[in-house]
TIMI-2910 file (N, C-alpha, C, CB; in pm, 1 decimal, decimal comma, always signed):
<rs>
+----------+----------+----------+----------+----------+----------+----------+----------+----------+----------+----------+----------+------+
!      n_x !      n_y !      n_z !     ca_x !     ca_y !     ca_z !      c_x !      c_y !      c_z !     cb_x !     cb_y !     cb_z ! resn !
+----------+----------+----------+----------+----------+----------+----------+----------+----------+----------+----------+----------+------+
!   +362,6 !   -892,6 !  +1499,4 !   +358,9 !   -805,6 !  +1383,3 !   +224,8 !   -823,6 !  +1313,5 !   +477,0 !   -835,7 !  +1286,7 !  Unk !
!   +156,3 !   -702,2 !  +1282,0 !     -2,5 !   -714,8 !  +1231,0 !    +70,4 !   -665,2 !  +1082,5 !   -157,7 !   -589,8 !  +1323,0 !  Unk !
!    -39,3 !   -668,1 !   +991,7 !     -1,7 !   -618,0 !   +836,4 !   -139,9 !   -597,1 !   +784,1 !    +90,9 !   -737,3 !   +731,4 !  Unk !
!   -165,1 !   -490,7 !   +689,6 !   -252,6 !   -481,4 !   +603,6 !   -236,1 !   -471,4 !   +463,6 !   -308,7 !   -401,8 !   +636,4 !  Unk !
!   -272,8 !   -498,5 !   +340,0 !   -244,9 !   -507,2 !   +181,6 !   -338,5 !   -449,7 !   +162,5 !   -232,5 !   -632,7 !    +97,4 !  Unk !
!   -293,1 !   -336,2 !    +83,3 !   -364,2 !   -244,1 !     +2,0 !   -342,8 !   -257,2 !   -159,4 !   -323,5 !   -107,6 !    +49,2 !  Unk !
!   -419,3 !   -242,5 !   -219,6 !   -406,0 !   -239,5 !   -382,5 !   -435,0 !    -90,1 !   -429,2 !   -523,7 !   -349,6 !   -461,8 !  Unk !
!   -403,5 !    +28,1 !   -488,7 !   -424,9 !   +126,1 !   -519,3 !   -397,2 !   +183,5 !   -672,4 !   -375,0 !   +174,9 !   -430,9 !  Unk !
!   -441,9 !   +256,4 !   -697,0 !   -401,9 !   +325,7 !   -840,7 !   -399,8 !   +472,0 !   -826,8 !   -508,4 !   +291,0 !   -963,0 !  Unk !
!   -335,8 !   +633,1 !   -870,5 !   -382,7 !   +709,8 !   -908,2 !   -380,5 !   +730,3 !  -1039,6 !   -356,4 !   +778,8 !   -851,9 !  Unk !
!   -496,3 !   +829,6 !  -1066,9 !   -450,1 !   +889,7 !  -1208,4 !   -356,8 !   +932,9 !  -1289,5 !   -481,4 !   +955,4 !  -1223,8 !  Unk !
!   -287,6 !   +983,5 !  -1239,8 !   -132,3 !  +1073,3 !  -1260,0 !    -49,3 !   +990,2 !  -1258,0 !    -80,1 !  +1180,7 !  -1153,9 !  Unk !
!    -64,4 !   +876,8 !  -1201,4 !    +98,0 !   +784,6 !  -1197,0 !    +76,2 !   +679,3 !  -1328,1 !   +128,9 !   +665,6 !  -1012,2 !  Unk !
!   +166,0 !   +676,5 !  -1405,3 !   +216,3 !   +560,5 !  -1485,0 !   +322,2 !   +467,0 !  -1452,7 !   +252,7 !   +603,7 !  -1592,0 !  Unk !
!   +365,0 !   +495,3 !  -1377,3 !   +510,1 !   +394,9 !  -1321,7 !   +508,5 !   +314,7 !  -1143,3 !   +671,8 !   +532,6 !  -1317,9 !  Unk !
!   +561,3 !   +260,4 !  -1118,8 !   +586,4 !   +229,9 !   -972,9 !   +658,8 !   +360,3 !   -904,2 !   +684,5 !    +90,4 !   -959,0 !  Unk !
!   +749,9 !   +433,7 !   -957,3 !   +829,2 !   +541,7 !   -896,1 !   +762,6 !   +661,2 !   -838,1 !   +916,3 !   +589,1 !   -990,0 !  Unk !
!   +666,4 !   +693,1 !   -955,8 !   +574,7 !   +821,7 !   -950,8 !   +465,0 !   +763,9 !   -804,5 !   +470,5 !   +851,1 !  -1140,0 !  Unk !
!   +407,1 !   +647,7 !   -850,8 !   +295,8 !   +637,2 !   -772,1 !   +373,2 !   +639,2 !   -646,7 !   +199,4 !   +513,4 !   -798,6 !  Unk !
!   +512,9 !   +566,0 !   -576,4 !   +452,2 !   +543,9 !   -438,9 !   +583,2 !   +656,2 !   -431,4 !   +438,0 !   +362,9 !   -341,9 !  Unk !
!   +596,1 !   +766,8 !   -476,4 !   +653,1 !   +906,0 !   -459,9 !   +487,9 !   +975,5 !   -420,9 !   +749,9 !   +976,3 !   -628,7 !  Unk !
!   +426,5 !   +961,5 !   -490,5 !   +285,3 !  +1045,6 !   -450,4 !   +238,6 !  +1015,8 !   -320,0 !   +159,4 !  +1013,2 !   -545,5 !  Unk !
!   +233,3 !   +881,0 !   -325,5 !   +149,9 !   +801,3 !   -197,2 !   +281,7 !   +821,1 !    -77,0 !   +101,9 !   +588,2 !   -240,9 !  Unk !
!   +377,8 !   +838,0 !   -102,1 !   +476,9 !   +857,5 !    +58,0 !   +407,2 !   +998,4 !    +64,2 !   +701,6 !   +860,8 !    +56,3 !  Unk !
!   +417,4 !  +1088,4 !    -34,5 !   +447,6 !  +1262,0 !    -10,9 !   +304,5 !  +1281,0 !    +51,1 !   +482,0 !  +1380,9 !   -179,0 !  Unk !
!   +197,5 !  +1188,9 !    -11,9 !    +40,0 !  +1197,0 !    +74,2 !    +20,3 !  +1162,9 !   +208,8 !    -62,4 !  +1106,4 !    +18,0 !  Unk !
!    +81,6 !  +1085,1 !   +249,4 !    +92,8 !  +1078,4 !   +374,0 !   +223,3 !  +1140,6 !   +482,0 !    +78,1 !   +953,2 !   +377,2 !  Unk !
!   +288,0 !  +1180,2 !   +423,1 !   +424,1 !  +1250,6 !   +482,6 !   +529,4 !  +1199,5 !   +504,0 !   +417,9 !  +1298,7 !   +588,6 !  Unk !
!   +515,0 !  +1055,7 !   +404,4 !   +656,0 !   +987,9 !   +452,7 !   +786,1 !  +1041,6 !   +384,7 !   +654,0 !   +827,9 !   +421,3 !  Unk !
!   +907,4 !  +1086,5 !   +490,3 !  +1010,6 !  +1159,8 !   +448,7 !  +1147,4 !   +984,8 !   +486,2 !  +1021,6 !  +1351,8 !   +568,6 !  Unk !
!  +1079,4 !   +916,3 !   +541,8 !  +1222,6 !   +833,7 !   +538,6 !  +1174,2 !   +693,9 !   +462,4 !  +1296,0 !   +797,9 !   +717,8 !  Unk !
!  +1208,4 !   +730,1 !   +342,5 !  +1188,2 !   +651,6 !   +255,5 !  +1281,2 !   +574,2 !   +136,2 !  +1111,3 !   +710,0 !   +218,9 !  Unk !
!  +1283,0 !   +525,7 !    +50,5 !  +1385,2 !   +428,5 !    -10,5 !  +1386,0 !   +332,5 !   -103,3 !  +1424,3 !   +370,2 !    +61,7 !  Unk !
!  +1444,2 !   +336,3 !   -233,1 !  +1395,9 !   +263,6 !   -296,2 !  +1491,1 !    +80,7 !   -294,6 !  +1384,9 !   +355,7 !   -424,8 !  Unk !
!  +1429,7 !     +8,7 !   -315,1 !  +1505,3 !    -84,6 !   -281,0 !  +1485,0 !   -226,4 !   -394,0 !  +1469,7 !   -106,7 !   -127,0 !  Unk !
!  +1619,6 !   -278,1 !   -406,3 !  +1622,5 !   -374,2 !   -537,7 !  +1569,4 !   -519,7 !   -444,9 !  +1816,3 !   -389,1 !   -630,4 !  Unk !
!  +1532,4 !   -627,2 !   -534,9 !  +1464,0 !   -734,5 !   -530,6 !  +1457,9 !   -830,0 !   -623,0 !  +1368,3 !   -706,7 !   -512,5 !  Unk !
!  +1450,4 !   -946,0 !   -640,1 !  +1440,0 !  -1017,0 !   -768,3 !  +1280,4 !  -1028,8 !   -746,1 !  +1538,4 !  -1171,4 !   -787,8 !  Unk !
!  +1222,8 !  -1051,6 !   -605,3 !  +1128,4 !  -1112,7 !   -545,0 !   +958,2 !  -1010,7 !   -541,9 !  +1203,8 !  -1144,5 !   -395,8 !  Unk !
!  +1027,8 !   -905,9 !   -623,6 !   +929,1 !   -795,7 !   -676,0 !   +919,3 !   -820,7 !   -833,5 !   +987,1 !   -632,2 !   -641,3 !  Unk !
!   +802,4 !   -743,3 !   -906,3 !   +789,5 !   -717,4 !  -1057,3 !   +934,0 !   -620,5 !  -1093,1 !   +624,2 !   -625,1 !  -1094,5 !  Unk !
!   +967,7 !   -631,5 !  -1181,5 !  +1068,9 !   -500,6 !  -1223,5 !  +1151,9 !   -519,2 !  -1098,6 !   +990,8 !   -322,1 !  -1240,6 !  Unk !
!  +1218,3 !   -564,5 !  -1038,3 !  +1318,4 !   -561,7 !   -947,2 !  +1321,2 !   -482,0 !   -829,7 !  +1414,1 !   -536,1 !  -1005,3 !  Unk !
!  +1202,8 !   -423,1 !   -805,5 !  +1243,6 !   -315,3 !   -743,6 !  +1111,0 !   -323,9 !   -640,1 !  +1270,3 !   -177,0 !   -845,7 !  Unk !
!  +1114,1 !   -204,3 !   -561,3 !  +1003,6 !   -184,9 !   -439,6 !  +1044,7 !    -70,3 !   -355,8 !   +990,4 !   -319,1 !   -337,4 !  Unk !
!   +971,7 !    +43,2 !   -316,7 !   +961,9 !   +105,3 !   -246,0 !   +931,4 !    +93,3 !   -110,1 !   +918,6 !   +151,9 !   -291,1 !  Unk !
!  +1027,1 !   +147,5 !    +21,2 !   +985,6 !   +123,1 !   +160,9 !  +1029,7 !   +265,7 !   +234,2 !  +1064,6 !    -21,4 !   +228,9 !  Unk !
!   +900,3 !   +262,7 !   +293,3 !   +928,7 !   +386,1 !   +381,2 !   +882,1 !   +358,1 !   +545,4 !   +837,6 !   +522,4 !   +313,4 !  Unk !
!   +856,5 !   +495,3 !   +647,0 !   +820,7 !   +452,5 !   +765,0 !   +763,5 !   +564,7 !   +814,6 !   +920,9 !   +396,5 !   +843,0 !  Unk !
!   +646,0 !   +549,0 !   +905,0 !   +574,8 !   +664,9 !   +933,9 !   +506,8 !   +573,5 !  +1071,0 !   +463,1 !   +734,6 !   +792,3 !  Unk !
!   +543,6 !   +696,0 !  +1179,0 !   +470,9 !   +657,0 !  +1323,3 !   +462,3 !   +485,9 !  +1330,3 !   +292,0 !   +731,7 !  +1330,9 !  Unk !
!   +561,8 !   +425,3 !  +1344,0 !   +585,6 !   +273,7 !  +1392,7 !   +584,8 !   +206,8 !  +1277,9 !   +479,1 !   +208,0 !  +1492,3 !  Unk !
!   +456,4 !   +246,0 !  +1170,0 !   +420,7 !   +196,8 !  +1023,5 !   +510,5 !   +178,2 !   +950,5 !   +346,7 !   +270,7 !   +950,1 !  Unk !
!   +540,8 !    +21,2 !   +883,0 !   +598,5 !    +19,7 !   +740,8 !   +534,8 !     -4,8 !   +634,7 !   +685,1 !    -56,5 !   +726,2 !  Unk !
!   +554,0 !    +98,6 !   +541,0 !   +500,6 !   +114,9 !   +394,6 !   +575,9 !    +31,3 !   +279,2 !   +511,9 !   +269,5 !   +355,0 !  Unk !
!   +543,0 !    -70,4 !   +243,5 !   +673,4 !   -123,2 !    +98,9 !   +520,7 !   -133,2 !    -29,2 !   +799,2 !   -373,7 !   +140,7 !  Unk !
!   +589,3 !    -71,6 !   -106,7 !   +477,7 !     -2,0 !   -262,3 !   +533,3 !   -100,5 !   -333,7 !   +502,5 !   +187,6 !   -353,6 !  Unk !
!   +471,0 !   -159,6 !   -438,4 !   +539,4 !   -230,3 !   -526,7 !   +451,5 !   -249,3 !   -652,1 !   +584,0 !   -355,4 !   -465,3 !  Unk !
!   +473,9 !   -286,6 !   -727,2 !   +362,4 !   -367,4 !   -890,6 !   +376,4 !   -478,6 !   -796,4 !   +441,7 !   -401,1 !  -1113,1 !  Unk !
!   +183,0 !   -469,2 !   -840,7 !    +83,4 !   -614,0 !   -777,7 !   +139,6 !   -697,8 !   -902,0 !   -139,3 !   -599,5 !   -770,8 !  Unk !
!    +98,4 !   -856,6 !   -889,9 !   +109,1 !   -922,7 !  -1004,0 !    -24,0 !  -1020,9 !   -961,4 !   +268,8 !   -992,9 !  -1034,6 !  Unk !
!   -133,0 !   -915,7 !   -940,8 !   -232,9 !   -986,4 !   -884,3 !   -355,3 !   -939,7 !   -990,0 !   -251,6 !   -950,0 !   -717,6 !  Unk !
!   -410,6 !  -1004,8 !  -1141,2 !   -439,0 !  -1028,5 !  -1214,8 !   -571,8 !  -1034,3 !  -1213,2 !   -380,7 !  -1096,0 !  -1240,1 !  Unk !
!   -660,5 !  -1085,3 !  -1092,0 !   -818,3 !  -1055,2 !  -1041,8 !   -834,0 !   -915,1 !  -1023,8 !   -861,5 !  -1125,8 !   -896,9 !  Unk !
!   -709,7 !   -843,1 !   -967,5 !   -793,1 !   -698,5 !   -934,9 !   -658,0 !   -601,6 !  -1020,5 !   -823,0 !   -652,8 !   -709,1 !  Unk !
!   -669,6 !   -602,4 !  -1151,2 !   -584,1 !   -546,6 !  -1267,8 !   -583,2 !   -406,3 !  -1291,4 !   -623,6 !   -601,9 !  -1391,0 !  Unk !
!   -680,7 !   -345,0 !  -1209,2 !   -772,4 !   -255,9 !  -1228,4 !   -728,5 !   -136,3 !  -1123,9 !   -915,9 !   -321,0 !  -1209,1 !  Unk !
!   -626,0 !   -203,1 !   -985,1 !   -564,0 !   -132,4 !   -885,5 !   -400,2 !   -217,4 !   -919,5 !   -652,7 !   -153,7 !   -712,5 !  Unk !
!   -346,9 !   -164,2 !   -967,0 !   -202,4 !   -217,0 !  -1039,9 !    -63,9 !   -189,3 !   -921,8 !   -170,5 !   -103,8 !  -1211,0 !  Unk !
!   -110,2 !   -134,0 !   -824,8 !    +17,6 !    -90,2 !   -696,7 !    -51,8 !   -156,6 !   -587,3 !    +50,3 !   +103,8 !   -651,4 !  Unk !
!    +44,4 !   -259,0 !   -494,7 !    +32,5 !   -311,1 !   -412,4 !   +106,6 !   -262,5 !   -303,5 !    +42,2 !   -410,0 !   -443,6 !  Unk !
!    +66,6 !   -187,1 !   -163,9 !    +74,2 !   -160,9 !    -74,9 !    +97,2 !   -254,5 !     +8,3 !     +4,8 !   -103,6 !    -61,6 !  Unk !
!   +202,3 !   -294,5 !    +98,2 !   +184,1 !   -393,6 !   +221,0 !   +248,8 !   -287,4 !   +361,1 !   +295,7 !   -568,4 !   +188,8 !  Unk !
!   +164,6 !   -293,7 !   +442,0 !   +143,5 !   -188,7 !   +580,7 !   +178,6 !   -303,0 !   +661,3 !    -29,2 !   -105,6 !   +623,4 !  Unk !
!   +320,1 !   -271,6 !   +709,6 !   +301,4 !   -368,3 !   +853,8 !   +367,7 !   -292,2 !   +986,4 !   +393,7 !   -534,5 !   +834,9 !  Unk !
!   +288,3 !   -286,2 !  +1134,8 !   +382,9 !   -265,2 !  +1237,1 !   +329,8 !   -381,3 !  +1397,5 !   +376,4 !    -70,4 !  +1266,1 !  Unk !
!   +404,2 !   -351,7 !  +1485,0 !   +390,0 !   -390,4 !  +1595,3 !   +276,4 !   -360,2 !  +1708,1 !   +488,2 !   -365,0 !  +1625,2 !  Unk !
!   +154,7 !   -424,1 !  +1666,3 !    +67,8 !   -359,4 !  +1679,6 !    -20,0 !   -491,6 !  +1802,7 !     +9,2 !   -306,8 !  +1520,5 !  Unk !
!    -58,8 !   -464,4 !  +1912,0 !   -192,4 !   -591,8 !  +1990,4 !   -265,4 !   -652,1 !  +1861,2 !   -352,4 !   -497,5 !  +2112,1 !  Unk !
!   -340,5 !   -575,2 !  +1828,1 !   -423,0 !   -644,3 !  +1741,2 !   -449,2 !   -639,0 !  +1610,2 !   -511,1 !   -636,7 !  +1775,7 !  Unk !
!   -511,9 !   -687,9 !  +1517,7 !   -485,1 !   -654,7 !  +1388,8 !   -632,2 !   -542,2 !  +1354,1 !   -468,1 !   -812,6 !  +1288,3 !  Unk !
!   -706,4 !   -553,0 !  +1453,2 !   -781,7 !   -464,6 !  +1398,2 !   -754,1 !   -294,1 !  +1445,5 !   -918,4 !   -518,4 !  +1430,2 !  Unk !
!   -645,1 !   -305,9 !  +1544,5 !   -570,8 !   -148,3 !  +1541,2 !   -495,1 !    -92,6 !  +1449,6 !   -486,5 !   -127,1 !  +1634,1 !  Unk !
!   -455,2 !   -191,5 !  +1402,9 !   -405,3 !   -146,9 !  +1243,9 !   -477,1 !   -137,9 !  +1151,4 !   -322,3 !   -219,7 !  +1182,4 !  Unk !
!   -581,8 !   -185,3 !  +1129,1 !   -674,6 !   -212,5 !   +998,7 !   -753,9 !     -4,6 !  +1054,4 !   -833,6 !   -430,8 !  +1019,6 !  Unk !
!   -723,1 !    -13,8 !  +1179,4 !   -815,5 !   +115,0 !  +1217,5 !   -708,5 !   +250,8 !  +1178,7 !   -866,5 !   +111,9 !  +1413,5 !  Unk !
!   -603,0 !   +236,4 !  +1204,8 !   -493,2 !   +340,2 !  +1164,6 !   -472,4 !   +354,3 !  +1052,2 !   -377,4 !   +324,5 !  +1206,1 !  Unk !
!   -453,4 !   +258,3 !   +968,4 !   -443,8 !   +297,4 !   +785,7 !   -578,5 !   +298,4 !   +787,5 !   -366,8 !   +175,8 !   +650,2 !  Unk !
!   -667,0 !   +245,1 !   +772,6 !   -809,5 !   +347,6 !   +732,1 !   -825,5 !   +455,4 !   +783,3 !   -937,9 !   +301,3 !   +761,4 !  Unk !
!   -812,7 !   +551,7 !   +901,5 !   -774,8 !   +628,5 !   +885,6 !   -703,8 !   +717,4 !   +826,5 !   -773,5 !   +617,5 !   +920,6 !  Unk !
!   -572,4 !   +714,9 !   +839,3 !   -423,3 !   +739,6 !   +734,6 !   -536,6 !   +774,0 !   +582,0 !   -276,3 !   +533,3 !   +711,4 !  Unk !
!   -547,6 !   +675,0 !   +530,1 !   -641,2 !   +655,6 !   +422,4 !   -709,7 !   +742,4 !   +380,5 !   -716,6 !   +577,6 !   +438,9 !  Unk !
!   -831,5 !   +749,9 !   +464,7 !   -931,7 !   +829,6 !   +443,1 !   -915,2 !  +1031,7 !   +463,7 !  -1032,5 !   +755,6 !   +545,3 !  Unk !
!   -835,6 !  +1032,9 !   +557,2 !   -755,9 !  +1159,3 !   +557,3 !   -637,7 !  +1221,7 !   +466,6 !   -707,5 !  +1155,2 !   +664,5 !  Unk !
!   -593,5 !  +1136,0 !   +502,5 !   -476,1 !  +1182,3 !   +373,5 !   -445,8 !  +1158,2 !   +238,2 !   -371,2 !  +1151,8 !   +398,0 !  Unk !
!   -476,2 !  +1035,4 !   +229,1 !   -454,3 !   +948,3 !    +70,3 !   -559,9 !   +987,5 !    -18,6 !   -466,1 !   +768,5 !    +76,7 !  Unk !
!   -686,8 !   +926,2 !    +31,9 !   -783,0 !   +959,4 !   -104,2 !   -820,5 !  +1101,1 !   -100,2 !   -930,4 !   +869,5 !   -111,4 !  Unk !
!   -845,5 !  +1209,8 !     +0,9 !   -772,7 !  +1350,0 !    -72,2 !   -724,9 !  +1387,1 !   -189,3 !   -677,3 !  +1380,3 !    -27,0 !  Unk !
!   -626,6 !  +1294,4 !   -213,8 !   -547,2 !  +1342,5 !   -319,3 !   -555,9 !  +1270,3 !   -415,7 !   -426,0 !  +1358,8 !   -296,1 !  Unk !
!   -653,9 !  +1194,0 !   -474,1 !   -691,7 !  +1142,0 !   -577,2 !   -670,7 !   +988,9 !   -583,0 !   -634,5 !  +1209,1 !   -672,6 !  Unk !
!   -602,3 !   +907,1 !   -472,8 !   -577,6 !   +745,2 !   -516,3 !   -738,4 !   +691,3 !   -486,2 !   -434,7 !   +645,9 !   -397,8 !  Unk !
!   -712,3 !   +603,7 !   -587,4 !   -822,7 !   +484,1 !   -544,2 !   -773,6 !   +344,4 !   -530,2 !   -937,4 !   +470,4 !   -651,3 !  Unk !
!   -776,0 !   +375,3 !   -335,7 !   -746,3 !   +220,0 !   -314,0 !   -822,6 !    +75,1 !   -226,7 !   -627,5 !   +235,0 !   -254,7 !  Unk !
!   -807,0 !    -16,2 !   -246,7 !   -876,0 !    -86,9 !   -167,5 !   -784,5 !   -180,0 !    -44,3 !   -957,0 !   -168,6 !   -264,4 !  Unk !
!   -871,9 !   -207,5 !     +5,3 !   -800,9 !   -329,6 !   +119,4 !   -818,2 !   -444,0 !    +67,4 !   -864,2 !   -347,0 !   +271,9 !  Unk !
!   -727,6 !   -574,7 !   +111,3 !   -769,8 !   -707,2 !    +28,6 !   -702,4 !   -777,3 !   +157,7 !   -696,6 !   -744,0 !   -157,6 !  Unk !
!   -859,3 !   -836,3 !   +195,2 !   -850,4 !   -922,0 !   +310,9 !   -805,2 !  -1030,9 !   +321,5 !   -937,9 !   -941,8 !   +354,0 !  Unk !
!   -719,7 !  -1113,1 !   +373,8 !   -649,0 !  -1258,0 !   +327,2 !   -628,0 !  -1250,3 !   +159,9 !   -763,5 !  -1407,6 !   +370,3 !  Unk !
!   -499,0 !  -1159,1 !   +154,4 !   -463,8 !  -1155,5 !    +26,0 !   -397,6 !  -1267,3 !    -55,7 !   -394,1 !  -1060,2 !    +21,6 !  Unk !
!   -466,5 !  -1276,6 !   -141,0 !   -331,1 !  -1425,9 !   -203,8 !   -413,1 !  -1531,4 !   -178,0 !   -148,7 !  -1463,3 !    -98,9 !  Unk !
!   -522,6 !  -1566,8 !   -108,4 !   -573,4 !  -1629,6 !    -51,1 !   -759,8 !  -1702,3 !    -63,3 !   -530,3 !  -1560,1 !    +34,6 !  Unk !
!   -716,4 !  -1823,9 !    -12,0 !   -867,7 !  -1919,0 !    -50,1 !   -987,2 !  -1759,9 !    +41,5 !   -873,7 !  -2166,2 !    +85,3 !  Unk !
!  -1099,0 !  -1719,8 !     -0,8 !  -1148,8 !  -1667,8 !    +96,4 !  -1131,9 !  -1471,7 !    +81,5 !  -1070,7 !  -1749,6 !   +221,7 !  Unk !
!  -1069,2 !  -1457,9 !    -18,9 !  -1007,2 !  -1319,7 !    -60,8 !  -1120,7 !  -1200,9 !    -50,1 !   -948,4 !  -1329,2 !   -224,8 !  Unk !
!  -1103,9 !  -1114,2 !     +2,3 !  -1199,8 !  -1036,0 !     +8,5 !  -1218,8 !   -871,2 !     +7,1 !  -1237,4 !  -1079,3 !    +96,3 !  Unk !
!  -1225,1 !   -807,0 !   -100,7 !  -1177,4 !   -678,6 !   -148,0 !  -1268,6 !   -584,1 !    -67,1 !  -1187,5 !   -659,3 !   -313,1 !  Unk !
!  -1236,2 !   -472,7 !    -29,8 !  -1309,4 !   -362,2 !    +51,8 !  -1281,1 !   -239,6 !    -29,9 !  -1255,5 !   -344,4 !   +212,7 !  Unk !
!  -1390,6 !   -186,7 !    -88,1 !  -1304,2 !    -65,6 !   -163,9 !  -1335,3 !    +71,5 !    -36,8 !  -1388,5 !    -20,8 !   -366,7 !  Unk !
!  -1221,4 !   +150,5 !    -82,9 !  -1258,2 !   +300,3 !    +47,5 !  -1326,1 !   +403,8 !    -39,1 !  -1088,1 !   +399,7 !   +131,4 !  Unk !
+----------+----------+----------+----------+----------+----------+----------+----------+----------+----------+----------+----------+------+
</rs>
C-alpha cells in the first residue's frame, strides 16, 4: 500500500463538509461517505474511492502549515510510491486546481525531515 498527504484549502469552503463535497465532486468521486471517529478533529472524516484510489478528507491539526486547514490522505495498491505521487499529481493538476483549491503535498508528513511541495 503506497499513500500520499495532501493539505488543501478552497475559497468557498468554511467547513470540513463543504470542502471535501467540492474536492470529491472535482474529481468525480460518486462513492463516497461520511464517517464518525474520535481519532479525527470534530469526530468526523470523509472517505471516498476513485480508480483503485482512497480519498479520506479531514481537519489537519497540523499547526506549521495553518494556512491549508484540510488534510487529504490518498492511499492505493500501487508498485511504487512514485506511481502514485504521479497519479494524484496528475488527478491534481487536471481536475482539482481547475476549480479553485490550493493544495500542497507534504512529504514524510508528521515527520523529522517534513517537506511541503506546493502545486
Amino acid at each position: 500500500m503506497q499513500y500520499v498527504n495532501l493539505l488543501g484549502v478552497h475559497p468557498g469552503c468554511v467547513e470540513l463538509r463543504t470542502f471535501a463535497k467540492k474536492f470529491f465532486d472535482a474529481l468525480g468521486v460518486n462513492d463516497r461517505e461520511e464517517r464518525e471517529s474520535s481519532n479525527y478533529i470534530d469526530g468526523c472524516y470523509f472517505k471516498g474511492s476513485l480508480g483503485g484510489m482512497t480519498f479520506s478528507v479531514a481537519i489537519s491539526d497540523e499547526d506549521a502549515h495553518e494556512n491549508v486547514p484540510y488534510w487529504i490522505h490518498i492511499s492505493a495498491d500501487l508498485v511504487t510510491p512514485d506511481a502514485l505521487e504521479d497519479a494524484v499529481s496528475q488527478l491534481i493538476r487536471d481536475k482539482v486546481l481547475p476549480m479553485g483549491f490550493q493544495l500542497v503535498h507534504i512529504v514524510n508528513f508528521g515527520k523529522r525531515g517534513e517537506l511541503r511541495i506546493d502545486y
